[in-house]
C-alpha positions as CSV (number, residue, x, y, z in Angstrom):
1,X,-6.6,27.1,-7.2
2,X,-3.6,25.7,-9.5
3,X,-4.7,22.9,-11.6
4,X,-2.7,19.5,-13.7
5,X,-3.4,18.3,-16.8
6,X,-4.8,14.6,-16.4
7,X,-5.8,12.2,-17.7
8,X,-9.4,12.2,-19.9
9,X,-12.7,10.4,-18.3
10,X,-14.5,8.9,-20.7
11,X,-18.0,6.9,-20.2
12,X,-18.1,4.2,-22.5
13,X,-19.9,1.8,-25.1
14,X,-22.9,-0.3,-25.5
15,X,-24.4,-2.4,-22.8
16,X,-23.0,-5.5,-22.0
17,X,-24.2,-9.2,-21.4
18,X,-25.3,-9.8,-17.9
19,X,-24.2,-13.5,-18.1
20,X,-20.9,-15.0,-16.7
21,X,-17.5,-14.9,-18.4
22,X,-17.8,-15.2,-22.5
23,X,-14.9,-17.4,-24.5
24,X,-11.9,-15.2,-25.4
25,X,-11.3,-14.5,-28.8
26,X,-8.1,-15.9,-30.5
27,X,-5.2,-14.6,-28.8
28,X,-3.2,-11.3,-30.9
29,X,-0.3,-9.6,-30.0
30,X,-0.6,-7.3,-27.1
31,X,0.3,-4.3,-26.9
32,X,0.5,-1.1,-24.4
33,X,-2.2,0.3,-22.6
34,X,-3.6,3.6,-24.3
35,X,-4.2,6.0,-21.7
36,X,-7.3,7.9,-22.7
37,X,-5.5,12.2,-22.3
38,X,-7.9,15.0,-22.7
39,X,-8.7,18.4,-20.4
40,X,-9.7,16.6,-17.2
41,X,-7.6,18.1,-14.7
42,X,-6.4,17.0,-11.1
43,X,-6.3,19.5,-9.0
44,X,-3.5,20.9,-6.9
45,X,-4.0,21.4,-2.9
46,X,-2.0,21.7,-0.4
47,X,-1.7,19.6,2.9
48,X,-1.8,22.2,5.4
49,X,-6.0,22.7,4.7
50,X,-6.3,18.9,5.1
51,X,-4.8,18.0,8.3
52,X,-7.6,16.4,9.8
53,X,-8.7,14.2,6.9
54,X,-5.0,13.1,6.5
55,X,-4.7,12.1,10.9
56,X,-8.5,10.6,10.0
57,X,-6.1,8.3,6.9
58,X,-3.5,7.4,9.2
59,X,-6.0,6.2,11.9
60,X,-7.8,4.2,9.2
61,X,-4.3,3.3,7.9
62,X,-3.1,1.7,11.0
63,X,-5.9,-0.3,11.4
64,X,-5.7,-1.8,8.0
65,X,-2.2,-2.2,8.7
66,X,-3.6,-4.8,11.7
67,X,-5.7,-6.4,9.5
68,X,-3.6,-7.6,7.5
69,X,-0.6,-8.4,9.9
70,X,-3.4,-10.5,12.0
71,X,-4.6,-12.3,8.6
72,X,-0.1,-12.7,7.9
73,X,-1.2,-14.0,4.2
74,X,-2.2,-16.9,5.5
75,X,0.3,-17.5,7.9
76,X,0.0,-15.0,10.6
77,X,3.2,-16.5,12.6
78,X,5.5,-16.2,9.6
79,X,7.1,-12.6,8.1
80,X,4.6,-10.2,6.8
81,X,4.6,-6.9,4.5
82,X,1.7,-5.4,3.6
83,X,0.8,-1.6,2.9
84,X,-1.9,-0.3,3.9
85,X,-1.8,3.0,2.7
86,X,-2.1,0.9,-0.6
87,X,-5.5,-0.4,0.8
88,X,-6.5,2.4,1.9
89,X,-5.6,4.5,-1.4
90,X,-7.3,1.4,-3.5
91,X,-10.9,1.4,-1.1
92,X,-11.0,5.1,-1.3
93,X,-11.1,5.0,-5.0
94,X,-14.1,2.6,-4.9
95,X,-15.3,4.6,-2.2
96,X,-15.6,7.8,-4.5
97,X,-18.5,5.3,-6.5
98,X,-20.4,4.1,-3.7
99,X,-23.7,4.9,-2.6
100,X,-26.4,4.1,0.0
101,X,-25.7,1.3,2.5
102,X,-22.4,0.4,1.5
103,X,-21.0,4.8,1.6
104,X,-22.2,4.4,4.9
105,X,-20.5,1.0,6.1
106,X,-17.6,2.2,4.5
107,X,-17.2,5.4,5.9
108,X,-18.1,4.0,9.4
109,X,-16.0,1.2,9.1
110,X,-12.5,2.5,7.5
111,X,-13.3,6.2,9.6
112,X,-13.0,8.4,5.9
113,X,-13.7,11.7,6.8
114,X,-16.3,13.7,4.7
115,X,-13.7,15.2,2.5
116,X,-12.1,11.9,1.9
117,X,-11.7,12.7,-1.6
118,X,-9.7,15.7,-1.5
119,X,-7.6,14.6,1.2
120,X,-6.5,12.1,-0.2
121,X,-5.8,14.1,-3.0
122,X,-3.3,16.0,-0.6
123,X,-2.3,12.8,0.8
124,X,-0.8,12.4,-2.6
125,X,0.2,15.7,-3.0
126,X,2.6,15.3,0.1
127,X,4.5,12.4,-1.5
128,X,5.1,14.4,-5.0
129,X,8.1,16.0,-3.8
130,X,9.8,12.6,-3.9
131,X,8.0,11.2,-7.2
132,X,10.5,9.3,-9.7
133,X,11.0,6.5,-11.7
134,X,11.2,3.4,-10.3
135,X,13.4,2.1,-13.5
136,X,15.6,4.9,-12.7
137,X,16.6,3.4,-9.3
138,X,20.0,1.1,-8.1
139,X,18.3,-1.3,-6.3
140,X,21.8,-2.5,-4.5
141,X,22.5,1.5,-3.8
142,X,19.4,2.9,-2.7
143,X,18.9,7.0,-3.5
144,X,20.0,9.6,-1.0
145,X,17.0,11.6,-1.7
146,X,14.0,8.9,-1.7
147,X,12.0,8.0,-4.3
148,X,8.3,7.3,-4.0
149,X,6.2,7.0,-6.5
150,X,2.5,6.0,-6.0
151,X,0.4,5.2,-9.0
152,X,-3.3,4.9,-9.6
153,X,-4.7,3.2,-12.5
154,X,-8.7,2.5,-13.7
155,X,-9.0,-0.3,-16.4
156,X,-12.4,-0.3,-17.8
157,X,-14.3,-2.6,-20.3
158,X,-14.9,-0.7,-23.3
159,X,-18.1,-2.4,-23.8
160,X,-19.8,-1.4,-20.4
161,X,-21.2,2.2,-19.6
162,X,-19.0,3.2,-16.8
163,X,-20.1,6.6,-14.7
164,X,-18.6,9.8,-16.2
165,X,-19.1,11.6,-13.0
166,X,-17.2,8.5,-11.0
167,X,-13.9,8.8,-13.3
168,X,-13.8,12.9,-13.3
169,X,-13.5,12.0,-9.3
170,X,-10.7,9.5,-10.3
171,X,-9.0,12.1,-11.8
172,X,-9.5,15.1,-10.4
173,X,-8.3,13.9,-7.2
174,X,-6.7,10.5,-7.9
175,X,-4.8,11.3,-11.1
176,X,-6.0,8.1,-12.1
177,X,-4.7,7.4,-15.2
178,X,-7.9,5.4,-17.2
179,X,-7.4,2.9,-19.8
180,X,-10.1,1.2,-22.2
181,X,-9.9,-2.6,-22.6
182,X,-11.3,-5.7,-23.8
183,X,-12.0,-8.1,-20.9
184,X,-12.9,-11.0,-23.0
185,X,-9.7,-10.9,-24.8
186,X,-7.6,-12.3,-21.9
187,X,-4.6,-12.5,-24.0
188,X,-4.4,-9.1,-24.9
189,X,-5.8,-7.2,-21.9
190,X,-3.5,-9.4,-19.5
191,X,-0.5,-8.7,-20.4
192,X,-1.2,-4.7,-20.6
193,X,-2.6,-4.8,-17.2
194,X,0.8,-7.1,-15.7
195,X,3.0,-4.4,-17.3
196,X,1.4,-1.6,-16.0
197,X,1.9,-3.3,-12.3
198,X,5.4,-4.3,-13.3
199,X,6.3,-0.5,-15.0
200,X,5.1,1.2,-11.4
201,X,6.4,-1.1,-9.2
202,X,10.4,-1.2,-10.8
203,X,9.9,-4.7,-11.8
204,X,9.5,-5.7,-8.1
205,X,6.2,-7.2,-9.0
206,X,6.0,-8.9,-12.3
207,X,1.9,-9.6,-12.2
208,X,-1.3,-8.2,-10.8
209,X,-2.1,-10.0,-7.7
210,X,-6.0,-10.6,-8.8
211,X,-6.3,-13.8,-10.7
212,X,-7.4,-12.8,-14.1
213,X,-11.5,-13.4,-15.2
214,X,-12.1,-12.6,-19.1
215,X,-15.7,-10.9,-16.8
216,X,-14.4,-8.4,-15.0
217,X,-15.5,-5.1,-16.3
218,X,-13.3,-2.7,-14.2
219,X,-10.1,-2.9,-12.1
220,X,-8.4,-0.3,-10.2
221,X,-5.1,-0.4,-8.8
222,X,-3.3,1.2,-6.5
223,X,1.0,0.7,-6.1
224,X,3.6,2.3,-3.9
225,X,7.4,1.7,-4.7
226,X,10.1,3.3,-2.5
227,X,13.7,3.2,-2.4
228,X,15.2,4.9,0.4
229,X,19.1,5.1,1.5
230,X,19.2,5.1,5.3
231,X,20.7,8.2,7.1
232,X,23.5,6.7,8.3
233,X,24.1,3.8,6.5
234,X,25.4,0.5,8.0
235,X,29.1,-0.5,7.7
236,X,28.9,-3.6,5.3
237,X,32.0,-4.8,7.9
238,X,29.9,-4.7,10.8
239,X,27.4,-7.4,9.5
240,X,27.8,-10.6,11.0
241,X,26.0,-13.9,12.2
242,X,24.0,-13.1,15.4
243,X,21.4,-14.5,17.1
244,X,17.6,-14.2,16.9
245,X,14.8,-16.5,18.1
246,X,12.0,-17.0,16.1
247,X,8.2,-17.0,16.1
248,X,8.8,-20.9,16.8
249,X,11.0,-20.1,19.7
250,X,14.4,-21.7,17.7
251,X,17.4,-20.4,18.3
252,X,19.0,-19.6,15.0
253,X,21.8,-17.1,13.4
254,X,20.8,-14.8,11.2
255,X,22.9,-11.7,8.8
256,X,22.8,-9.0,11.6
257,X,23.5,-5.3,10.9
258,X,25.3,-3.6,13.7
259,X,26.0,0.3,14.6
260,X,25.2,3.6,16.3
261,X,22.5,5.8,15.2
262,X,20.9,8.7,16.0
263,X,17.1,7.7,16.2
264,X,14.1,9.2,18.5
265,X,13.5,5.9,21.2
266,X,10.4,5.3,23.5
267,X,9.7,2.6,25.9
268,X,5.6,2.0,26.8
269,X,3.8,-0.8,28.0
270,X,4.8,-4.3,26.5
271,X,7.4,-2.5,23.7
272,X,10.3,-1.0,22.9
273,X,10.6,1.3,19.6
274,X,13.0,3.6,17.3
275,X,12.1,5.5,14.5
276,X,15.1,5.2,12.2
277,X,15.1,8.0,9.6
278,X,16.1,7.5,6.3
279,X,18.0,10.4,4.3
280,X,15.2,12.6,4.4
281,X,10.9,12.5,4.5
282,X,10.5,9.2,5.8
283,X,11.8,6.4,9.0
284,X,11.2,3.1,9.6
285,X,9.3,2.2,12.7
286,X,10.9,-0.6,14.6
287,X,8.8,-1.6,17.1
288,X,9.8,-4.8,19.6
289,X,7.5,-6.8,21.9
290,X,8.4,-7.9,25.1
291,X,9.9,-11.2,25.5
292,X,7.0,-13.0,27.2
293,X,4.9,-11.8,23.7
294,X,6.7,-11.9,21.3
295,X,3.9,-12.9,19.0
296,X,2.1,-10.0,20.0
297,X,0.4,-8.3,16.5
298,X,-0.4,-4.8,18.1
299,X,-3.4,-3.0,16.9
300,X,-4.2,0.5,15.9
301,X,-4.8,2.1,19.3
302,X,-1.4,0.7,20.4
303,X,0.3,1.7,17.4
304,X,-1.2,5.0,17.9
305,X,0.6,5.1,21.2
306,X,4.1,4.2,19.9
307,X,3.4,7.1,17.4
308,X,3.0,9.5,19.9
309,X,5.6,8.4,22.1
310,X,8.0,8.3,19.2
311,X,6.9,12.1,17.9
312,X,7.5,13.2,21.6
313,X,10.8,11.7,21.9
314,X,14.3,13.7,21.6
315,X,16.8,11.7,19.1
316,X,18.9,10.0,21.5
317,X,22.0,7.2,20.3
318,X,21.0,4.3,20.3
319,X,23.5,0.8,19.9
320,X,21.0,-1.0,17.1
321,X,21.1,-4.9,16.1
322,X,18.7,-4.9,13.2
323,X,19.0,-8.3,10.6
324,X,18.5,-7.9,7.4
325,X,15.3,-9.6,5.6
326,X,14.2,-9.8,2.0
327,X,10.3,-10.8,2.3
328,X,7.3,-10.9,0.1
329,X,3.5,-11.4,0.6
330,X,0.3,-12.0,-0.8
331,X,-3.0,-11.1,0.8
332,X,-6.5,-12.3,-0.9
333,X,-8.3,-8.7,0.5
334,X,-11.6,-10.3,0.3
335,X,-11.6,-12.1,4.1
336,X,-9.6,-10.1,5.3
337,X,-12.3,-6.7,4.6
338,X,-15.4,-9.0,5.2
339,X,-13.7,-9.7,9.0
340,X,-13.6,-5.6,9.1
341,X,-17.0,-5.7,9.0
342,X,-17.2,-4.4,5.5
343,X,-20.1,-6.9,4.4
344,X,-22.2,-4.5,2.4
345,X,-19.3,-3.4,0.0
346,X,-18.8,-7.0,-0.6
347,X,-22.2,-8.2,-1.1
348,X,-24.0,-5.4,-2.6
349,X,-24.8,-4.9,-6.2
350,X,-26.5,-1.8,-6.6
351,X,-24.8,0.8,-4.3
352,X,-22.1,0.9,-6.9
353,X,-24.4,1.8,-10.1
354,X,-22.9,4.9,-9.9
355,X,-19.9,2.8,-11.5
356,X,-21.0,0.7,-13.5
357,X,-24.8,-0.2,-13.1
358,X,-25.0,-3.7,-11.4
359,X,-21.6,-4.0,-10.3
360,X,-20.2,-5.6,-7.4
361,X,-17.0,-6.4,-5.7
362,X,-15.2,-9.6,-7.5
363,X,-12.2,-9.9,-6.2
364,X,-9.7,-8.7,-4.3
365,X,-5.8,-9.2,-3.5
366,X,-2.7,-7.3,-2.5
367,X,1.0,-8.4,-2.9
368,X,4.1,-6.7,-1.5
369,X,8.0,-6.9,-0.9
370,X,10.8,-5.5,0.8
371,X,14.4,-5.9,0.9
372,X,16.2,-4.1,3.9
373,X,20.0,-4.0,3.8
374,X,23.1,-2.0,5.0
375,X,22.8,0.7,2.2
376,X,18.7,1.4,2.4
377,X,15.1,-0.1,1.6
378,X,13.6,-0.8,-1.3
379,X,10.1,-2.3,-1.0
380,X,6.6,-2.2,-3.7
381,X,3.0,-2.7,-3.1
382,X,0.3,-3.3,-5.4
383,X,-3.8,-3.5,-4.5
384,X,-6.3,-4.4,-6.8
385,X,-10.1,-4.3,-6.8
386,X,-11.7,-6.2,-9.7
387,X,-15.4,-5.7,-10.6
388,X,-17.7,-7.4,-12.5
389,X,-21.5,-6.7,-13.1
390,X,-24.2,-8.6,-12.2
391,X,-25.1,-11.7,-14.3
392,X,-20.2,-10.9,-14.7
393,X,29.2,8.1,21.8
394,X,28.3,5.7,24.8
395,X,24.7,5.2,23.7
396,X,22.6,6.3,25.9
397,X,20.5,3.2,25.5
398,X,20.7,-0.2,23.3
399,X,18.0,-2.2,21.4
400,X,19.0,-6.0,19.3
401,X,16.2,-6.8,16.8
402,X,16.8,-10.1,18.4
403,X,13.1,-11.7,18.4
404,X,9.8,-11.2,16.3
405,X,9.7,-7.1,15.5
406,X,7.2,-5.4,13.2
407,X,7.9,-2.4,11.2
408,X,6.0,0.4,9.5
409,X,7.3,3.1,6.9
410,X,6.6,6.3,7.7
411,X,5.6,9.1,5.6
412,X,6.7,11.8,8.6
413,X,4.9,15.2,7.0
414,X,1.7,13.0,7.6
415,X,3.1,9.9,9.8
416,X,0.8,7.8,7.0
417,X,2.0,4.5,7.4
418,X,2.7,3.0,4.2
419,X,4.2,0.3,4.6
420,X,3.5,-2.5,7.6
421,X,5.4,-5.8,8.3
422,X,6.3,-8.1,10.5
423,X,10.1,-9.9,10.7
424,X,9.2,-13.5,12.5
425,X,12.5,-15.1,10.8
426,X,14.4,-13.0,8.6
427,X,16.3,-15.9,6.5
């Protein structure tokens, strides 16, 4: 089996103080993360020996997906984006440290398959092929050829013993880049962590979405960026003011694109849906209630449906109304995994000694964004899992985006969902 050079797991220093957060030291000047390199290698598979651990991800990523639309930041009747492959990517790291009780709620709960570390590891592999640099990227020109670019990253206090076994998981199958920090020195170890969010995401997210705590001992992070040009882009002169009626039932006009596209369509039981393809590798999936429910948030066995229905379907032309929107989120992960049922992972503090002994689940938050326009989309995702230790033609048939719709991004070698949202009111 091929092999890639990685980056180094290290277990580190001396015990720490089982107490709550200490005072920060005077504030220096930060600087950039180190990222510890050595011979720790990830290693190379290939998607075709995982197929059932990746349709196991997408099942578990769909129902993340509902989660999160359901819980709507806060606001479930307003827009939504959310990605839960991020989620999923981000628990299955934690999951690699878990033991007892909480392996087996979380495997139960979130459906990982046995081999959930190496297929994810191919789940990753799958999206190389369009890997780049998000500061590379015209925002207001999305690529032709898509760039996505997932990044994992493990920030560890370099005073607390942190498993050596755990982190050769990270990056054997994770390529989880590992960094050594100072907690207690907010000022410093802040700023390195917000940069490292803001480098991976393109700038589209400036800050982690965990509030900081100078007693966190580790935090992982997952983030997605894409930038994708549409297949057939949208005539800028064809975008007007239409109409679209809103969660609240108003009546406003919105910035409406407008054109013909050739797009696989189904029709099922209370929706409507197109899968719109970008240039290549990936499609967004538009999928439209009925009138009479228009507030409906459909869950994973229902999404599953459209998926099928839409992988069955021919490409057909389709007439397409579709606004344009520009919305962000912010999720606080912690009710939103405890309503999953995951109450072990969040209450437990020895199933994860395998970490870091004594550690538990802090905190927990996601943010996302998306901007969806004539040329493409461009949209970024960051999850984060903090830890602290115990003690810290004619168309053949028309569709108008004309009412609440929700979306996915599709990954189409795997149909991973990795990006979810819902457009209540695209102003």
């Amino acid at each position: 089996m091929k092999t890639m050079k990685f980056a180094r797991i290290v277990a580190v220093g001396a015990v720490a103080s089982m107490s709550a957060c200490s005072t920060a030291p005077p504030a220096t000047e930060p600087g950039p993360p180190v990222l510890e390199k050595a011979d720790i290698e990830r290693l190379a598979v290939s998607t075709e020996d995982y197929a059932a651990e990746l349709e196991a991800f997408r099942q578990s990523s769909l129902k993340l997906g509902s989660a999160l639309l359901a819980d709507g930041d806060g606001n479930p009747g307003g827009n939504v984006v959310a990605s839960p492959a991020s989620l999923l990517i981000a628990l299955s790291m934690l999951r690699a440290g878990a033991t007892g009780a909480t392996a087996v709620e979380m495997d139960q709960v979130l459906g990982l398959p046995e081999k959930r570390d190496e297929g994810m590891n191919a789940l990753l592999a799958s999206l190389e092929e369009y890997d780049g640099d998000p500061s590379s990227v015209d925002e207001e020109d999305p690529p032709h050829k898509p760039v996505m670019h997932p990044a994992n990253g493990l920030f560890i206090d370099r005073d607390e013993p942190t498993g050596e076994e755990y982190l050769k998981v990270l990056a054997r199958h994770y390529g989880t880049g590992v960094y050594r920090v100072d907690f207690s020195d907010q000022a410093t170890t802040e700023p390195m962590i917000d940069s490292w969010v803001e480098e991976n995401t393109g700038g589209r997210i400036k800050k982690a979405p965990v509030q900081y705590r100078p007693c966190f001992t580790l935090t992982l992070l997952n983030t997605l960026y894409l930038a994708a040009a549409w297949d057939a882009p949208f005539e800028p002169e064809a975008t007007a003011d239409r109409p679209f009626t809103t969660a609240g039932g108003e009546a406003v006009d919105v910035p409406t694109m407008a054109g013909y596209v050739w797009a696989a369509y189904a029709e099922g039981d209370g929706w409507r849906a197109i899968d719109l393809p970008y240039a290549e590798g990936f499609a967004m999936r538009l999928v439209l209630p009925d009138a009479d429910a228009p507030q409906r948030i459909f869950d994973a066995d229902a999404l599953g449906l459209v998926a099928e229905a839409l992988e069955d379907a021919p490409p057909s032309s389709v007439a397409l109304d579709l606004p344009k929107w520009d919305h962000k989120s912010e999720f606080e992960l912690l009710k939103v995994l405890a309503g999953l049922g995951l109450n072990s992972m969040l209450t437990t503090n020895t199933d994860f000694d395998s970490i870091q002994r004594g550690a538990f689940v802090s905190a927990a938050a996601q943010a996302a964004n998306i901007t969806v326009a004539e040329k493409g989309t461009v949209a970024a995702a960051i999850t984060q899992i903090a830890m602290a230790v115990t003690g810290v033609a004619e168309p053949a048939v028309s569709i108008s985006f004309d009412m609440p719709f929700q979306y996915q991004i599709v990954h189409l070698e795997t149909g991973m969902p990795l990006f979810m949202g819902k457009v209540a009111d695209p102003r």
